[in-house]
N, C-alpha and C positions, 0 to 999 in steps of 0.2 A: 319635445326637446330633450327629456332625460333621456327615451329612448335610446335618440340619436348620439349625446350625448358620451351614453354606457356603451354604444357599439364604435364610436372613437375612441374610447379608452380600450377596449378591445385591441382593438388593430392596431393604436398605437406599443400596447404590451405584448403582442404577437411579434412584431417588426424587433423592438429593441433586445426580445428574448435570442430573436433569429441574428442579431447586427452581436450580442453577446458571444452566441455559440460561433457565429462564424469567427470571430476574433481569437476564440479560447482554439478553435481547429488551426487558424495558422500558426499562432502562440506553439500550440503542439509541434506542429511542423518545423517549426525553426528550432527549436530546441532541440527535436531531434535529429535534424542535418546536422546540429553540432554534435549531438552526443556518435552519431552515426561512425560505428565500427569499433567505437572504444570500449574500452574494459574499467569499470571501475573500480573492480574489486569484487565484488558482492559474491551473495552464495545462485547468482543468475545462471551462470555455467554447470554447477554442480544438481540445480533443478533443471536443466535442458537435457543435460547427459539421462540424467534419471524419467525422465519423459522419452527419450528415443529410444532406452533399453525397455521403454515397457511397452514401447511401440513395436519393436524386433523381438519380443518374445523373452524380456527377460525374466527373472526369477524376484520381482521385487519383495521385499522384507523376508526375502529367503537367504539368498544367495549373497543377492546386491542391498547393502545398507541403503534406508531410507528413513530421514529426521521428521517426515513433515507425512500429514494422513493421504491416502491416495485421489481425493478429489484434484488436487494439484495438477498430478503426474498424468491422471485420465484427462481432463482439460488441453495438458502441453501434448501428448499423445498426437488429441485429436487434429489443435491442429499444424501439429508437423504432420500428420497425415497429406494435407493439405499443400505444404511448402515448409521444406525442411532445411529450416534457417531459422538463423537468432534472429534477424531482424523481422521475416515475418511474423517471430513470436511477439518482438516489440511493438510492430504494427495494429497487433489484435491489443495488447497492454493498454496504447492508446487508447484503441475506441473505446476498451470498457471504461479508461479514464473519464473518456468524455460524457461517454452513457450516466455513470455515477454523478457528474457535474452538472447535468441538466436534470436531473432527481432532486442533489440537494439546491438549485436553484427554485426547484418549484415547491420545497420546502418554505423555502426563504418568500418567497411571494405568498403565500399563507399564510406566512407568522407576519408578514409588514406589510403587504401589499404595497408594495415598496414598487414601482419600473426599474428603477436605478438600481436598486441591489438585487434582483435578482436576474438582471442583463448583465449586471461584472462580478457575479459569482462565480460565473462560469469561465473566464479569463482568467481571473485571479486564482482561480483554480487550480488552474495550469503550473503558474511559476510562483508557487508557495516553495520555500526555498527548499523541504528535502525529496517534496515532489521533483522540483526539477533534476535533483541528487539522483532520485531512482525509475526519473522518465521513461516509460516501456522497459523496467528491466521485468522478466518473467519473475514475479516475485510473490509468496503467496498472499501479501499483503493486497498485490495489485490486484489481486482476483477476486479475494474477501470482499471491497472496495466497494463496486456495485452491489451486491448484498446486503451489505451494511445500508448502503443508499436506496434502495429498494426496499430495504425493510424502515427505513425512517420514515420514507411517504406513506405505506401500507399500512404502519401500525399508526397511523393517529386518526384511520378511519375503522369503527367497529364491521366492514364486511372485508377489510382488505388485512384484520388481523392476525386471521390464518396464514395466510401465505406469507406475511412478514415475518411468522415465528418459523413456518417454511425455512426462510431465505436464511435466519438468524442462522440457523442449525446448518447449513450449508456453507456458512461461513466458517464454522466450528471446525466442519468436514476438510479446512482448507489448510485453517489453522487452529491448533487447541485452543490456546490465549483467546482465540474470539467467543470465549464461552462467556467472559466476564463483560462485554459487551452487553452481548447475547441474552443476556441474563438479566441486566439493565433493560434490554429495549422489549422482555416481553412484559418484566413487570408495569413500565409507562404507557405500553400499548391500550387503546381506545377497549377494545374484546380482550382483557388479559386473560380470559380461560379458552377462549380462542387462541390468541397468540401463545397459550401454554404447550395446547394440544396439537397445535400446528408443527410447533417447536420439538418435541416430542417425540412425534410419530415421523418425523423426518429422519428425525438423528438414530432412532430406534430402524430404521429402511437404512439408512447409510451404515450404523453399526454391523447390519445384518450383512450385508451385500460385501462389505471389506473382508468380516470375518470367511465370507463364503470364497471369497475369489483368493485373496492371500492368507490367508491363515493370522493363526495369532499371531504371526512376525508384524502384525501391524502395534498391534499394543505391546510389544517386547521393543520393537524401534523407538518408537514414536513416542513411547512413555518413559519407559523402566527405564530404557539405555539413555537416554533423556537427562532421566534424573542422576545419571554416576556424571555426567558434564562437570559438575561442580561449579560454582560461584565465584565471581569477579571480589577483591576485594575490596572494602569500603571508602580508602582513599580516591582510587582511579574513577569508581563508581561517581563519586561528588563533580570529578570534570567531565565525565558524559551529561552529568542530571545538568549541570551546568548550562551546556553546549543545549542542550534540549532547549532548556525556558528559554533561551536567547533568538533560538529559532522562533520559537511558538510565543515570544513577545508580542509580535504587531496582533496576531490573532486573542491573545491574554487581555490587551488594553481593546480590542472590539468586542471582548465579551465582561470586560467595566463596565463599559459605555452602554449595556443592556441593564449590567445591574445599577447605575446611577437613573438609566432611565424609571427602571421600576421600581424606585425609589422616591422619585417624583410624582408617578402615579401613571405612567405607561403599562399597557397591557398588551401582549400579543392578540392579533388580529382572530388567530386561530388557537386556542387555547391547549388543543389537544396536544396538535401539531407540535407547539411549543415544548409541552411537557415528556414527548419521546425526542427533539433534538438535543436537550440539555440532557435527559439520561442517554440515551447513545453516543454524546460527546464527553461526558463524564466517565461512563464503562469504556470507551475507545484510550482513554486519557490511561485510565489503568491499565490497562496493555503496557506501559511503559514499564511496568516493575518486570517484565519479562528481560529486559536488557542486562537484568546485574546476574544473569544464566552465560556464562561462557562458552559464545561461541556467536551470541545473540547481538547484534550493531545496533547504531539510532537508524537502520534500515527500515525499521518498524513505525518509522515518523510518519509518512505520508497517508493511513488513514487517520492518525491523530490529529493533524492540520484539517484532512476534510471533514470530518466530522465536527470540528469544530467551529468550521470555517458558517452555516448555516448562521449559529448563535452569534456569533460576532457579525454577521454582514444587518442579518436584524436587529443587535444593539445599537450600528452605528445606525442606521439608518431611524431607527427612534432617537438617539441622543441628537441627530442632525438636523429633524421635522422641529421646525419652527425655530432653526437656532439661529447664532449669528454667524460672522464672518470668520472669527477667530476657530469658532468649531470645525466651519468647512478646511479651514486652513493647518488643524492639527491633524483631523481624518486623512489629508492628502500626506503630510508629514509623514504619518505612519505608513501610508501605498508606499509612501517612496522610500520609505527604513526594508518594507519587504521585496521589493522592488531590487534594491540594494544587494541584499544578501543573495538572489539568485541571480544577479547579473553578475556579482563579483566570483561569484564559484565557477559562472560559466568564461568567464576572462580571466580566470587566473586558475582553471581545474588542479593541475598539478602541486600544488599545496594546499587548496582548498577554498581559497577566495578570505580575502583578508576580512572584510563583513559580515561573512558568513560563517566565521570562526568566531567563538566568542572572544572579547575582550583577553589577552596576553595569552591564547593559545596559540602554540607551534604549531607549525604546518600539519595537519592531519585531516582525514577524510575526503581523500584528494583523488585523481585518476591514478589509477594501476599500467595503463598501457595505451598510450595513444593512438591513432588510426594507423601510424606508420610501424608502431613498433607493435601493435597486431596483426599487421599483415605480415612482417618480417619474422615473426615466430610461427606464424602458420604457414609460410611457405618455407620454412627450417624444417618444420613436424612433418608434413607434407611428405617432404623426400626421406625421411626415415622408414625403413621398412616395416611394412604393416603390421609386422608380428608385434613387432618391441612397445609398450607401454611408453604411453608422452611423459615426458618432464615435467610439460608447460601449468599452466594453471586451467582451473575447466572451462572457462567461454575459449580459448584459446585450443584448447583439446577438439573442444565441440564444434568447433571450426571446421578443424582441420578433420573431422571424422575420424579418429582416433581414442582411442581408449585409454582411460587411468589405469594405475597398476592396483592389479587383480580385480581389475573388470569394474573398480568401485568407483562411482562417481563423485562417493563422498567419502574423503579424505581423513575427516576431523572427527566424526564420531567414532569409528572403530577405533582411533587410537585411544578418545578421552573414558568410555564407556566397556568397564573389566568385563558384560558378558558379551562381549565383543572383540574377544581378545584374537578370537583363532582367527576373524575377520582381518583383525591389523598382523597376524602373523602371515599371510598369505601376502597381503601386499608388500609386507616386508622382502618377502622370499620372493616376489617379481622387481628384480632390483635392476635388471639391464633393461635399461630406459633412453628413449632419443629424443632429442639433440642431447 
């Protein structure tokens, strides 16, 4: 009768894994028919441009400024090899989204053994409110993403150590900032001289292979010019940190409800497990001091939500095992406060979504260009002579196959970063520009 019993429970937690992920795929879908053809802002255009000049043979961290390491731009490369469009780049965005959300779902089933929370991890995934902000935008965060999630299942087993320190270091490779992650989840790791070594020799192959293909314009971009950016100051800095916690409230009070539970005397089912979601959701959390760098958005939100999202789905689901009615009825309160903030950003984009702005902030963090007034400056650029440098912004450039003035697809570092200067002189000097 156990048998029988243990192989129902099976099938039943295969089914609602599958009724999870199917939901969190249409979730995706919808979201992006709406976000589909928009521009929100971000630095998404300016990593496309910089992925198809290195697909055409450009000169990257020579010629062409580049902020961010080259695992990026090889990734975007490859596959605009494939279909050379933003949206197909979105469409890849996705999957890894999803890919990463049934990782940290299978997380979440080994710290609770939960059915229920680890079948709506994966939806809730989805429209965590600045996930749905940067849904498919090509963004290095979105690519770190599965990595980071890859390495949180990997390292709480000592033979899957290695290749989590692997993964951590490839995240590194995507983005600097993921060092301090990175750092975090090899010391939690199950094999930490495993996961050291893993970690290590990956990043020591990637250092190699950068230096070898473009030269030290990788560490003169990427770092040094980096660092002449300069600093946000401290007033403005308090209303981003602000906007932050307000987001990552519903997930903040899911991961109380872990620490009341273990307070009570709850213990994670998987103990390993547990001890690399909390440092990778702790190292991910710090990535946010990267924002008071000028130039840097709460763009950087969406692995902080998923990483933390594991810890919180197994607080609640301890704080709910054996509770009352008033608990189920404040865990739903909270779905519906997150719930909230990404449907009201998605009904009102253009100033930002009244919910989804904290309390007495003005309109901000809103759409840059709607489907129509994207397609209306791409077919303006369009008929401008090929020669002439766009005006426009770069998803909009990148559109329309067209190029930024002097050839750069990023805009903002040559002007902020002094050994970079002769870079902002050159665009300066391509000044006839169309429309």
């Amino acid at each position: 009768m156990s048998l029988l019993s243990y192989g129902l429970s099976c099938a039943w937690s295969k089914r609602l894994a599958l009724a999870g992920l199917a939901l969190a795929i249409v979730l995706s879908a919808l979201v992006m028919t709406t976000r589909w053809h928009q521009d929100w802002g971000d630095s998404e255009g300016t990593y496309a441009l910089t992925a198809r000049s290195l697909l055409n043979g450009g000169d990257l961290y020579g010629e062409v400024v580049v902020a961010q390491p080259p695992v990026l731009f090889v990734a975007g490369a490859g596959v605009l090899a494939i279909g050379d469009s933003l949206e197909v780049l979105r469409a890849v965005m996705v999957a890894l989204q999803l890919l990463a959300l049934a990782l940290l779902a299978t997380a979440v089933w080994r710290m609770s053994r939960s059915q229920w929370a680890m079948a709506l991890t994966l939806p809730l995934g989805v429209v965590l409110p600045w996930t749905v902000h940067q849904q498919g935008s090509f963004q290095p965060e979105a690519l770190a993403l599965p990595c980071l999630a890859g390495a949180l299942v990997l390292a709480a087993r000592q033979r899957g150590s290695g290749w989590a320190g692997a993964f951590l270091a490839i995240a590194v490779g995507i983005k600097l900032p993921m060092a301090i992650p990175a750092l975090f989840g090899v010391w939690a790791a199950a094999d930490r001289r495993a996961a050291a070594a893993g970690f290590a020799a990956t990043l020591v192959v990637l250092g190699a292979v950068s230096l070898a293909v473009f030269g030290d314009g990788v560490m003169n971009h990427t770092v040094l010019a980096q660092l002449e950016v300069g600093r946000h100051a401290v007033r403005p800095m308090a209303g981003v940190g602000v906007q932050a916690a307000w987001n990552l409230t519903p997930l903040a009070l899911g991961c109380l409800a872990a620490a009341v539970a273990w307070r009570r005397g709850w213990r994670p089912r998987d103990p390993q497990q547990w001890r690399v979601a909390v440092a990778l959701g702790a190292g991910t959390m710090l990535t946010l001091a990267s924002i008071t760098k000028v130039g840097t958005s709460l763009s950087v939100m969406p692995p902080v939500e998923a990483l933390l999202l594991p810890v919180a789905m197994t607080g609640v689901a301890a704080w709910l095992k054996g509770g009352t009615l008033r608990r189920g009825l404040a865990a739903a309160g909270v779905v519906a406060f997150l719930l909230a903030q990404s449907i009201s950003l998605l009904a009102d984009p253009r100033s930002g979504g009244v919910v989804f702005l904290r309390p007495l902030s003005p309109p901000a963090w809103g759409i840059a260009l709607t489907r129509r007034e994207v397609d209306a400056q791409v077919s303006a650029l369009q008929r401008c002579p090929s020669t002439l440098p766009s005006s426009q912004d770069p998803a909009v450039t990148f559109r329309a196959h067209r190029r930024m003035p002097g050839g750069q697809p990023d805009l903002f570092l040559p002007v902020r970063a002094r050994r970079l200067a002769g870079v902002a002189k050159r665009v300066a000097d391509d000044w006839r520009r169309c429309p």
